[in-house]
C-alpha positions in Angstrom: 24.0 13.0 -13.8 24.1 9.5 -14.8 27.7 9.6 -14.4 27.0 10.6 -10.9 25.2 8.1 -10.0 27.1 5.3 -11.4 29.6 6.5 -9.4 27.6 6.5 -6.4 26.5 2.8 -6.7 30.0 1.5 -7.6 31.2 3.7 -4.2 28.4 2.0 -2.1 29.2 -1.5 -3.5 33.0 -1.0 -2.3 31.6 0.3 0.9 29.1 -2.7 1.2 31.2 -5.1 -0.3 32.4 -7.0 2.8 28.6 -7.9 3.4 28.3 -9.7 -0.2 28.0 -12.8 1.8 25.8 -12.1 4.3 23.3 -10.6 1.6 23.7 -14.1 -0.6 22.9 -15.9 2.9 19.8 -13.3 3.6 18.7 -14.0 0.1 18.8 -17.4 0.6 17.3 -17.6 3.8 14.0 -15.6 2.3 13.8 -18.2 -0.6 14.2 -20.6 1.7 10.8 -20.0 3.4 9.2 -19.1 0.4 7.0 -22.2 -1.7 8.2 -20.7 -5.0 6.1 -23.3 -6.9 2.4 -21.7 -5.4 -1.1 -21.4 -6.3 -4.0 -18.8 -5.0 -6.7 -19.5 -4.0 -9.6 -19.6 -6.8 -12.0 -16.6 -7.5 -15.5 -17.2 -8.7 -16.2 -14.6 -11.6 -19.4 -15.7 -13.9 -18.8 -19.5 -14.8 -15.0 -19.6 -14.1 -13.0 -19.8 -11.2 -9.6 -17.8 -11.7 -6.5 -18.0 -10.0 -2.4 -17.0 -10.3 0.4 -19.5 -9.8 4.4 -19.1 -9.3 7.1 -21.4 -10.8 10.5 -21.8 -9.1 13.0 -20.0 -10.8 10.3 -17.7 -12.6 10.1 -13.9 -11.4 6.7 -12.9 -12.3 3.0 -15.1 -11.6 1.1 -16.9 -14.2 -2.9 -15.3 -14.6 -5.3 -19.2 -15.5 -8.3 -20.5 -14.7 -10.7 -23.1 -14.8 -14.5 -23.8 -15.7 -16.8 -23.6 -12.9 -19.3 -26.4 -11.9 -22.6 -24.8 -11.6 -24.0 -23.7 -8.5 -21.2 -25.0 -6.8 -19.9 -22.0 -5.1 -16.5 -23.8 -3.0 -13.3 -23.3 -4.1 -11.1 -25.7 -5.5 -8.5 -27.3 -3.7 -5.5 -26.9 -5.9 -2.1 -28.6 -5.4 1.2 -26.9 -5.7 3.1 -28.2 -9.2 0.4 -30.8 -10.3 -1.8 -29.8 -13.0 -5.2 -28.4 -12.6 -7.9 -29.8 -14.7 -8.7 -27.6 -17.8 -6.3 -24.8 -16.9 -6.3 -21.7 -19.1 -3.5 -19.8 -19.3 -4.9 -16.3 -19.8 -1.5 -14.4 -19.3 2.3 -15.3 -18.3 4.1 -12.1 -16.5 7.3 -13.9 -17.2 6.5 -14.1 -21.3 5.7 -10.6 -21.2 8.8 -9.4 -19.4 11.0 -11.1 -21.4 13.9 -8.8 -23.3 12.7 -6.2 -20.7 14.9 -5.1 -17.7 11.7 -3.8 -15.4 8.1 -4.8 -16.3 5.3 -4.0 -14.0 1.3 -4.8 -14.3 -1.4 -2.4 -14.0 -4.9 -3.1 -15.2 -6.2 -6.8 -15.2 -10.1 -7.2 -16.0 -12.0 -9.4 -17.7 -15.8 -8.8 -19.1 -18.8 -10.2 -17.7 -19.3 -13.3 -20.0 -15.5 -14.0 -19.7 -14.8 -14.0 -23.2 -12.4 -11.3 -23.3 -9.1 -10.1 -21.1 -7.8 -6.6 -20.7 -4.4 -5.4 -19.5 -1.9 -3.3 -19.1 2.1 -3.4 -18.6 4.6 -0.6 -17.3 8.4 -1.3 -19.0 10.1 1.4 -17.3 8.6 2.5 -14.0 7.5 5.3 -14.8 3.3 4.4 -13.9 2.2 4.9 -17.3 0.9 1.8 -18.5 -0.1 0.0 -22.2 -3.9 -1.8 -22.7 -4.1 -4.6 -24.4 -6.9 -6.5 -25.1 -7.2 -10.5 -26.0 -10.3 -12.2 -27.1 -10.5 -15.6 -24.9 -12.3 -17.6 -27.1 -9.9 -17.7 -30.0 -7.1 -16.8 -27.7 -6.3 -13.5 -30.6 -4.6 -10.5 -29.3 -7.0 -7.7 -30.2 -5.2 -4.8 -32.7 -6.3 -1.9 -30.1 -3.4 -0.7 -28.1 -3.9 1.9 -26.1 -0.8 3.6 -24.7 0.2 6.4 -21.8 -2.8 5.1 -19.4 -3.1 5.1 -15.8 -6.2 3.1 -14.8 -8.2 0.8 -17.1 -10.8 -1.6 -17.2 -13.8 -3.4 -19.6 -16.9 -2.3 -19.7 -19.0 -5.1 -18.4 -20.4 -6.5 -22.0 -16.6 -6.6 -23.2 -17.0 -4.3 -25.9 -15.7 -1.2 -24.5 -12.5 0.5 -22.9 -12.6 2.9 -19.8 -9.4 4.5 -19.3 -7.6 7.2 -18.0 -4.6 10.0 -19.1 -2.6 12.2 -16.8 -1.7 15.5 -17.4 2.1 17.1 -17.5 2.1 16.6 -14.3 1.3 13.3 -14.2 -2.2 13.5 -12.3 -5.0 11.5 -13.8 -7.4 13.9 -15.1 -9.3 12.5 -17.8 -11.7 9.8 -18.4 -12.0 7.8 -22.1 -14.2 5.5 -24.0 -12.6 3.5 -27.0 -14.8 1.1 -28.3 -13.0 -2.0 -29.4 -12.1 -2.1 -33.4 -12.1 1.7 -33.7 -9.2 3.5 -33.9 -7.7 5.5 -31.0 -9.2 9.0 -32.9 -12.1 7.9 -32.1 -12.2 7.9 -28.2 -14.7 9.8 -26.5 -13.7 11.7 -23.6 -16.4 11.0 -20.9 -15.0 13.8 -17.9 -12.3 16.0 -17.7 -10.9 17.4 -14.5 -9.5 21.0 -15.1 -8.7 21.6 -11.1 -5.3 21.2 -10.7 -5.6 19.8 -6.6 -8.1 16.5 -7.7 -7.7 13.4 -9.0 -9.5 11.4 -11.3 -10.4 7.6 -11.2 -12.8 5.3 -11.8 -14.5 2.0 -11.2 -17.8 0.1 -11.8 -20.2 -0.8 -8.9 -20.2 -4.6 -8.0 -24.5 -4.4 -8.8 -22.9 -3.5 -12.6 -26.0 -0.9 -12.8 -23.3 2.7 -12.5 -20.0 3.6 -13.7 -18.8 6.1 -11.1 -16.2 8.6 -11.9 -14.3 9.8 -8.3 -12.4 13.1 -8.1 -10.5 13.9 -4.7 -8.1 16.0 -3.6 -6.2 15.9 0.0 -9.1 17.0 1.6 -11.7 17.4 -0.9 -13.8 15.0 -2.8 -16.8 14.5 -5.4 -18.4 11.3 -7.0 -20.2 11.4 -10.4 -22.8 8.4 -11.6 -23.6 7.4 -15.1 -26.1 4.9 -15.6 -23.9 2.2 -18.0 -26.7 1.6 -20.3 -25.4 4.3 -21.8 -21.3 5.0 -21.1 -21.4 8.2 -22.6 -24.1 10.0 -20.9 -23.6 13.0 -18.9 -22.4 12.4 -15.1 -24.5 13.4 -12.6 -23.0 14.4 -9.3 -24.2 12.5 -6.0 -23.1 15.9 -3.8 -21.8 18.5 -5.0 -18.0 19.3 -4.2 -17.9 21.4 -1.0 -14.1 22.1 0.7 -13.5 19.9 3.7 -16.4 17.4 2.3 -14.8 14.2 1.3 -17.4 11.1 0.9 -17.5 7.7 -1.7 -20.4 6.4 -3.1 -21.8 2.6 -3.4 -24.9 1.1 -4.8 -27.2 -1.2 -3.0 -30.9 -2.1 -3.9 -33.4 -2.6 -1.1 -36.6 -3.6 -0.6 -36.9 -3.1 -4.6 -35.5 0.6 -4.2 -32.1 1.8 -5.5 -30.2 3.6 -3.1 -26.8 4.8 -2.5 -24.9 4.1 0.5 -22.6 7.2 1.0 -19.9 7.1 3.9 -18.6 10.8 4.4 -17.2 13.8 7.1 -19.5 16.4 6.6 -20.0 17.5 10.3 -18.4 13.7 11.0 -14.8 14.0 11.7 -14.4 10.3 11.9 -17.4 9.7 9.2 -20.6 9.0 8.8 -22.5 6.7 6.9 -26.0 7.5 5.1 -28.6 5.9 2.6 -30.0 8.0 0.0 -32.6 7.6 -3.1 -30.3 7.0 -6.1 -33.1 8.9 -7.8 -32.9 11.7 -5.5 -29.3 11.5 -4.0 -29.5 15.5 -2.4 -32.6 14.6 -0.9 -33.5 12.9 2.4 -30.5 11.1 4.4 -31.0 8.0 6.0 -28.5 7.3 8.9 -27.3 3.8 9.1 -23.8 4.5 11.0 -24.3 7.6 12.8 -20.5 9.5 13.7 -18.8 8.0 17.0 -15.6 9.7 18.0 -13.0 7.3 17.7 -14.5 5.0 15.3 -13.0 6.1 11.7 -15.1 4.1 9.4 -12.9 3.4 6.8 -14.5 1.8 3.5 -18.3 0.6 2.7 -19.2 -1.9 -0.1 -22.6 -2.8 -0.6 -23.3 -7.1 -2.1 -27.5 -8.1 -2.7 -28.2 -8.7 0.8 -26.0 -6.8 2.7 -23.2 -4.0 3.0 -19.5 -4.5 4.4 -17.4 -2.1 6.9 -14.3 -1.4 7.6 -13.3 0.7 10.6 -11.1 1.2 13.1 -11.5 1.7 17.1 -8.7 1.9 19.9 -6.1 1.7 16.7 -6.8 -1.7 15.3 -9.0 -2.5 12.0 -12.3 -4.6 12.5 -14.6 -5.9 9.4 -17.8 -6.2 10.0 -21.3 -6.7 7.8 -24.1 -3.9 8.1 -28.1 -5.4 7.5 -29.2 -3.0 5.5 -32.9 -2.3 6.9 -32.2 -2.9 10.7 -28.5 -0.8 10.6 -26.7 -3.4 12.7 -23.0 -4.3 12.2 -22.1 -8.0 12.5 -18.5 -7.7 13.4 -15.7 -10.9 12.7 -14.3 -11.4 16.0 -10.9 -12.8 16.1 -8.6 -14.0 18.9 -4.9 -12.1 18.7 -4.3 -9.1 20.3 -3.3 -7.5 17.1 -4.3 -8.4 13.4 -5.7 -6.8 10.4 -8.8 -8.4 9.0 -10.1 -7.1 5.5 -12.6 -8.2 2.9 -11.2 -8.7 -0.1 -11.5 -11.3 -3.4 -15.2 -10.5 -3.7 -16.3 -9.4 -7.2 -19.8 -10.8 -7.3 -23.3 -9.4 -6.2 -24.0 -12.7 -4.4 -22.5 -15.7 -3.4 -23.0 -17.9 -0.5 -19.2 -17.1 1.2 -17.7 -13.9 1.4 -13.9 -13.9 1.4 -11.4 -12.8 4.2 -7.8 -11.7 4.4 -6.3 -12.1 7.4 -2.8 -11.7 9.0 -0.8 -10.5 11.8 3.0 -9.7 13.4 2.7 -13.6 13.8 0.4 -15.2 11.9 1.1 -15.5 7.3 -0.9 -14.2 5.3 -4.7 -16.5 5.5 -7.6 -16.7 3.0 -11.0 -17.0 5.1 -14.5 -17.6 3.6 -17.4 -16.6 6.0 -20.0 -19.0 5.4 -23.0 -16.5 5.5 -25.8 -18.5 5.9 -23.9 -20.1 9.5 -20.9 -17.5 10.3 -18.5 -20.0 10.1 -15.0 -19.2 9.3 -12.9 -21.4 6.7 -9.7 -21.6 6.4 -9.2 -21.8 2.7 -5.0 -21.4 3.0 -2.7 -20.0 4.9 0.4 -19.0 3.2 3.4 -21.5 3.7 6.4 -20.9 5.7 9.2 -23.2 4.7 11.5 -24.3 7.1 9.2 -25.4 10.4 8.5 -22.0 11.3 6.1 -22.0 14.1 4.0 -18.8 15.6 4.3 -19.8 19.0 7.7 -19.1 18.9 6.8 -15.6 18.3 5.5 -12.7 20.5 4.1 -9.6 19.9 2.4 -6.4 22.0 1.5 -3.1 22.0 3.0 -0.5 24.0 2.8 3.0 24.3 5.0 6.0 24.1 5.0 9.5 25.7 4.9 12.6 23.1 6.3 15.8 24.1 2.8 17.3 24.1 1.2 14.4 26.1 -0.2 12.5 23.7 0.1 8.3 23.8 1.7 7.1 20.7 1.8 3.1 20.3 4.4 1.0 19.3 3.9 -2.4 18.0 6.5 -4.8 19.6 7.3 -8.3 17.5 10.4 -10.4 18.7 11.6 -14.2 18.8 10.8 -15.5 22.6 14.2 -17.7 22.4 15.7 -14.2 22.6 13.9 -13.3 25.8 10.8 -11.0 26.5 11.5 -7.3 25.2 12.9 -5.3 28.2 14.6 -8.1 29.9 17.8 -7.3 28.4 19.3 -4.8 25.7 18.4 -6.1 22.6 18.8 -4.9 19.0 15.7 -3.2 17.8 14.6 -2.4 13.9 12.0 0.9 14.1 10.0 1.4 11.2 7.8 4.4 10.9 5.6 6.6 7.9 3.0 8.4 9.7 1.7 10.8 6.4 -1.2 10.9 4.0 -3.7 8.8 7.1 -2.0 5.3 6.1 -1.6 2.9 8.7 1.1 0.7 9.4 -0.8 -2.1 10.6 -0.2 -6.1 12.1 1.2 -8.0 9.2 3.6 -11.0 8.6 7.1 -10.9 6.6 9.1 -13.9 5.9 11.7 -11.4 5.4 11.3 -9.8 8.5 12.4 -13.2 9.9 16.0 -13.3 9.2 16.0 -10.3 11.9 14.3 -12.0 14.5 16.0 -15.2 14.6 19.0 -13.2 14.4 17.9 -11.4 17.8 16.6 -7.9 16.7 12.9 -6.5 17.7 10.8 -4.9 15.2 8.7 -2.1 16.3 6.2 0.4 14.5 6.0 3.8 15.6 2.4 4.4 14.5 3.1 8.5 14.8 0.5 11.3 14.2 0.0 11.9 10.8 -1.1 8.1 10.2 -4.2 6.9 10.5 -4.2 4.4 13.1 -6.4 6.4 15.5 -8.6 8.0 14.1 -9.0 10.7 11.6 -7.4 13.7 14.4 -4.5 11.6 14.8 -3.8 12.2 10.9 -5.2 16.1 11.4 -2.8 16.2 14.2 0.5 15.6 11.8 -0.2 16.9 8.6 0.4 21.0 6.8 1.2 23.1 10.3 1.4 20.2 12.9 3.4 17.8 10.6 6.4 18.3 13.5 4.6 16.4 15.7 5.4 13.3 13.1 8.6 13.8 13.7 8.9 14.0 17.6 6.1 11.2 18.6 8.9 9.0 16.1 12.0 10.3 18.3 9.7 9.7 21.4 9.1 6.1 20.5 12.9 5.4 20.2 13.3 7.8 23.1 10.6 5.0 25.4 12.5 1.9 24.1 15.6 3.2 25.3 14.4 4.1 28.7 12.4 0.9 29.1 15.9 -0.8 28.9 14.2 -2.6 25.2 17.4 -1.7 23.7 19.9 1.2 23.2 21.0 4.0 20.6 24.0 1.5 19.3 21.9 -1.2 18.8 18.7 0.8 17.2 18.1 1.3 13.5 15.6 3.6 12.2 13.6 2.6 8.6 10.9 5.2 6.2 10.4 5.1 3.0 8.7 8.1 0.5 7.1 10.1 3.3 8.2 8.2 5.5 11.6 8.6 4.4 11.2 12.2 5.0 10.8 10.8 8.5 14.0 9.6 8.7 15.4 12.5 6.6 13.5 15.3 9.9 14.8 12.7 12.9 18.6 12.1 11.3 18.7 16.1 12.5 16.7 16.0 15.3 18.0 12.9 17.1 20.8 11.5 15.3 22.5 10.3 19.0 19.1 8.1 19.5 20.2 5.8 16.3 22.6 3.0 15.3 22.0 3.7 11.5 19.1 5.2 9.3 17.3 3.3 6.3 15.6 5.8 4.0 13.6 4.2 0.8 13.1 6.3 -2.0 13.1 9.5 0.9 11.5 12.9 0.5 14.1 14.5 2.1 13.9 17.5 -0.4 10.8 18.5 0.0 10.2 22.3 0.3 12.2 22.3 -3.4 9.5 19.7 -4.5 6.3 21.5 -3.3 7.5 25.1 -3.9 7.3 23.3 -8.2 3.8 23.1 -9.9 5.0 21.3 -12.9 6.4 18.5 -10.9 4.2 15.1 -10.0 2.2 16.1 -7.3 2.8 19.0 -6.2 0.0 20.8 -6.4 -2.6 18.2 -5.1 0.1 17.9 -2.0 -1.1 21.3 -1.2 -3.6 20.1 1.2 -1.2 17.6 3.1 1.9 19.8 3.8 0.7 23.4 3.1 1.2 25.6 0.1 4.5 27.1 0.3 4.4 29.1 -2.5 1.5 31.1 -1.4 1.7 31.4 2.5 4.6 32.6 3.7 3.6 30.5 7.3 3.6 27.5 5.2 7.0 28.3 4.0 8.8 29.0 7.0 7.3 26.2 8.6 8.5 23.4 5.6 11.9 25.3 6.3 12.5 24.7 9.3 12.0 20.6 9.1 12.2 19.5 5.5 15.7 17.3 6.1 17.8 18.9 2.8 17.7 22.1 4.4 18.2 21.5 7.7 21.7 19.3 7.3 24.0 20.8 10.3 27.7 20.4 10.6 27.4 20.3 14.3 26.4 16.6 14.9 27.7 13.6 13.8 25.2 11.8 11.8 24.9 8.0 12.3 25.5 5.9 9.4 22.7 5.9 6.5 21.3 4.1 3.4 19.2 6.2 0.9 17.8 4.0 -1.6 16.2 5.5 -4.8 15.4 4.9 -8.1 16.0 6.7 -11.7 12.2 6.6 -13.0 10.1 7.4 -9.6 8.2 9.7 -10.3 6.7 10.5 -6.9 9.6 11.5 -5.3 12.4 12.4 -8.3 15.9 10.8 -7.6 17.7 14.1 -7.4 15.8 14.6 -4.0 18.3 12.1 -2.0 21.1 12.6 -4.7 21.0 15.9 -2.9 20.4 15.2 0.3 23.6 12.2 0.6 25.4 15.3 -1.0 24.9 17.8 1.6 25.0 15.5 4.5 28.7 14.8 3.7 29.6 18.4 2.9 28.4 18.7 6.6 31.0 16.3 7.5 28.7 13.1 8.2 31.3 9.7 7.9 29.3 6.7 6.6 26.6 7.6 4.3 25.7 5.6 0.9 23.0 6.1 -1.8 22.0 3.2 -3.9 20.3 4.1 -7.5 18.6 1.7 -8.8 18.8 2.4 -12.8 15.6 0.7 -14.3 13.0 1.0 -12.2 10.5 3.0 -10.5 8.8 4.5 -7.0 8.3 1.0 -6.0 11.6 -0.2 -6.6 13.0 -3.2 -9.3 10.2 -5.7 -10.5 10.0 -9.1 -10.3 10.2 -11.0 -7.1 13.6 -12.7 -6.9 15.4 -9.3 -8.0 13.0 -7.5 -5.4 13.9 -10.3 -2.6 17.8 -9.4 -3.3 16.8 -5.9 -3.2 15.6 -6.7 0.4 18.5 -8.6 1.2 20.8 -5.7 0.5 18.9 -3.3 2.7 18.5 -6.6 5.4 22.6 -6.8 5.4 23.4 -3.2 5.7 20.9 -3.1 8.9 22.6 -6.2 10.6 26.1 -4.9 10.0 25.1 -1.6 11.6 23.3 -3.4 14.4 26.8 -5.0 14.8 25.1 -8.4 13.5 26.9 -9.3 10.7 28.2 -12.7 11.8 25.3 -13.6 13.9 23.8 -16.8 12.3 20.0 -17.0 12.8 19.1 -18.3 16.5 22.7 -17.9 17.2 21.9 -16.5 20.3 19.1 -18.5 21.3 21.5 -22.1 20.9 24.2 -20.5 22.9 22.1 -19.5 25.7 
């Protein structure tokens, strides 16, 4: 098999080879724009502000920080390559990877008192991951090692371990204690999950008072508290689990009372937020954010004073803070049409700011702090884009498509104006699409994404049913027995931007990855006259073989997403008549397509689009390539200059497909 694929690498580098210059130029472009010498903003945790930084030429970030100065709650401005007064290096990525061809980091945590650093490294791709542990005041590397984890983090005084192990088939179900300076024997095991469907995790409320253990399924969920003056007491469940019932759990104390804020669907398709006594969560409900079709509410954390929200309406995300006694929602406005806001970088009970992410098609990625005490918004960085790039010169819409079935499916629109306005003339167009599992695909900048627009091409999002972009029904309405409807609202969003004159089937080219990449896998059969090419990243394009297999990663707690195939003959025939390996035909003629995929993913195996490039030749397709990467994982090669090239590869095969492999960025725009 590794013979095979050797072979299939060495036959797609022949095939590609004539674009070896365009990807060097597409790689260079990328690091171009990119300040490879970069500093984050700084975090306040306890008495220290902490922060990562990049060095040209070095593939992995650089974890420091520096002391705080008392109540003095602004960040510090920090400049690019100068040193930063009493730095502490607290770990180097690039140190750690060395002698290693993939290294990935999991866990990173730090105890309350900052005096000691966990985590944890993954040297093969595989997801599971080593702890380490290294006390800060005399900068020793603890001897406890704790190996085959998937989450992990400190208990608050330092002194402790939580961790979790997955089972053969790789789904977290049990939760550990070791206490730091025993040996691994000794590790208590605070929950087990024996139910094959749910999986484990856990994390500590930001009020420190709970350790929460959460156990979900597709469909299903149920949280556990245990009060962390005592780690190994027996978890006490909030609700007990009910089918259908999915809810999490947060900790807020008002008015002197400890209550839990719990946001769930019971009755709620599109949620429901409650406060209940923490000593008494079965008892009386409290509704703070009563169900309103259309808004999904998406993710609760409570702070001292206050609670954030995230939801989305009309298929955009909004953040917005809830008052706690008077149930009001405060929401951040914002000027673009489309943008995702989020709160994010927050790990204390109080402070004075509360910190922002923000972004759009347009707009870099921004760190905002929202002064509470005034509302004001500050702009604590934007990240850089080298090279005089300028928004304006950017557009970017929403428009929306027509499904078989009648429903409207948008498409987000982003383009160069130099170019022209989308519509005005046949342009090349780059149609990205996932629409599984209720993740959105929504606004957000790439400085990769811009060596296709200043070459000409459009990007568009086909946020299809099965997503989650709006609302919970329009995930309900693409998942297990409606999951065709993914597939057609995709081929109806290509279908609308041909006959809106946007662009044509020569010049289109369709991208998925995982799920999505089953997308691409269900459209290549349905529609293959409606595309230039087809992209598919790490592609479940085998999937009835996949789910029909309980020993395999995920398969069972996939169950509830695509059906049980094994049990319901329904199920069965329905996953046979789309899953893309066994619906190949010999009467079409396939456009030309990329399957990239990796040795150690574990979420979707290799063989899946091994077999799938396999079969779609048998059939008689021309021009299709599989690329293996050999030491890496589901989310492709580590380290940021080999992932840029890894871009740049996929970047190259799209423009030579679009028929843009001489086109020089603006190009077009300086002849016209």
């Amino acid at each position: 098999m590794l013979a095979h694929l050797e072979a299939e690498n060495a036959y797609t580098e022949a095939r590609t080879g004539h674009l070896s210059v365009l990807r060097e130029q597409v790689f260079q472009e990328v690091k171009s724009r990119v300040r490879e010498t970069d500093l984050s903003v700084p975090t306040r945790r306890g008495d220290w502000w902490y922060y990562g930084r990049t060095e040209e030429g070095a593939q992995y970030g650089i974890q420091c920080r520096t002391a705080a100065a008392g109540d003095d709650w602004t960040p510090p401005v920090l400049e690019p390559g100068l040193p930063v007064d009493g730095e502490q290096i607290l770990l180097d990525g690039n140190a750690e990877a060395e002698g290693h061809e993939f290294f990935s980091m999991g866990a990173f945590d730090l105890s309350e008192d900052g005096s000691r650093m966990l985590w944890s490294v993954d040297l093969e791709g595989s997801e599971l991951y080593t702890v380490h542990v290294r006390d800060l005041t005399t900068g020793e590397r603890l001897a406890d090692v704790i190996e085959n984890t998937g989450q992990a983090f400190l208990t608050p005084d330092g002194l402790a371990v939580i961790y979790t192990t997955r089972d053969e088939a790789w789904r977290p179900d049990t939760l550990w204690l070791h206490t730091l300076g025993t040996s691994a024997a000794e590790d208590v095991a605070l929950f087990h999950e024996p139910d094959e469907r749910f999986w484990l995790g856990a994390g500590i409320t930001r009020s420190r008072k709970y350790l929460v253990i959460g156990l979900g399924s597709k469909i299903t969920s149920e949280e556990l508290l245990v009060d962390l003056s005592d780690p190994t007491a027996q978890p006490t469940p909030v609700w007990p689990r009910r089918d259908g019932v999915e809810y999490s759990v947060d900790h807020a104390v008002v008015d002197g009372e400890d209550r839990l804020l719990i946001l769930h669907n019971d009755g709620a398709l599109d949620f429901e937020l409650v406060s209940v006594a923490a000593s008494d969560p079965q008892g009386e409900r409290r509704v703070l954010l009563p169900h309103a079709p259309g808004r999904r509410l998406l993710d609760v954390d409570c702070f001292r004073d206050f609670a954030t929200v995230e939801y989305r309406a009309e298929g955009m995300p909004h953040a917005a803070l809830l008052d706690y006694r008077s149930g009001e929602l405060d929401v951040v406005e914002f000027d673009e049409p489309l943008y995702e806001a989020y709160f994010s970088g927050n790990p204390e009970w109080h402070s004075p700011f509360l910190r922002m992410g923000y972004t759009s098609f347009v707009t870099p990625s921004t760190v905002l702090e929202l002064e509470l005490a005034t509302g004001k918004k500050h702009v604590r960085k934007q990240m850089p884009v080298l090279g005089g790039y300028d928004p304006a010169d950017y557009g970017q819409q929403r428009v929306w498509a027509s499904a078989p079935d009648g429903a409207r499916v948008p498409i987000s629109l982003v383009w160069k104006r130099s170019f022209g306005e989308p519509g005005a003339a046949v342009r090349p167009v780059h149609l990205y699409g996932y629409g599984s599992y209720e993740h959105s695909i929504d606004p957000g900048f790439s400085t990769m994404r811009l060596s296709m627009l200043d070459r000409g091409v459009i990007f568009a999002v086909a946020h299809v049913r099965g997503g989650g972009e709006m609302g919970r029904q329009w995930y309900e309405d693409g998942k297990e027995l409606r999951k065709r409807n993914t597939f057609t609202d995709f081929v109806a969003c290509a279908q609308h931007l041909v006959d809106t004159g946007v662009t044509d089937p020569q010049h289109m080219v369709a991208e998925g990855g995982s799920a999505g990449g089953l997308l691409m896998g269900a459209v290549a059969n349905l529609a293959p006259e409606l595309f230039g090419g087809i992209l598919a990243g790490v592609p479940f394009v085998d999937a009835l073989t996949s789910i029909l297999d309980p020993s395999l990663p995920l398969t069972v707690v996939e169950w509830d997403e695509w059906g049980d195939p094994l049990h319901d003959a329904e199920v069965y025939a329905y996953m046979k008549g789309y899953t893309p390996y066994e619906n190949v035909r010999d009467d079409i003629a396939y456009p030309p397509i990329l399957a990239m995929t990796s040795l150690n993913d574990t979420r979707v195996l290799y063989v899946e689009p091994a077999k799938w490039v396999s079969a779609l030749r048998h059939a008689g397709a021309k021009d299709v390539l599989l690329k293996c990467e050999m030491s890496a994982g589901h989310g492709g090669v580590s380290g940021r200059y080999n992932a840029w090239r890894d871009r740049a590869f996929e970047i190259a095969w799209m423009l030579d497909v679009l028929g843009l492999a001489g086109d020089q960025p603006n190009s077009a725009a300086a002849s016209s």
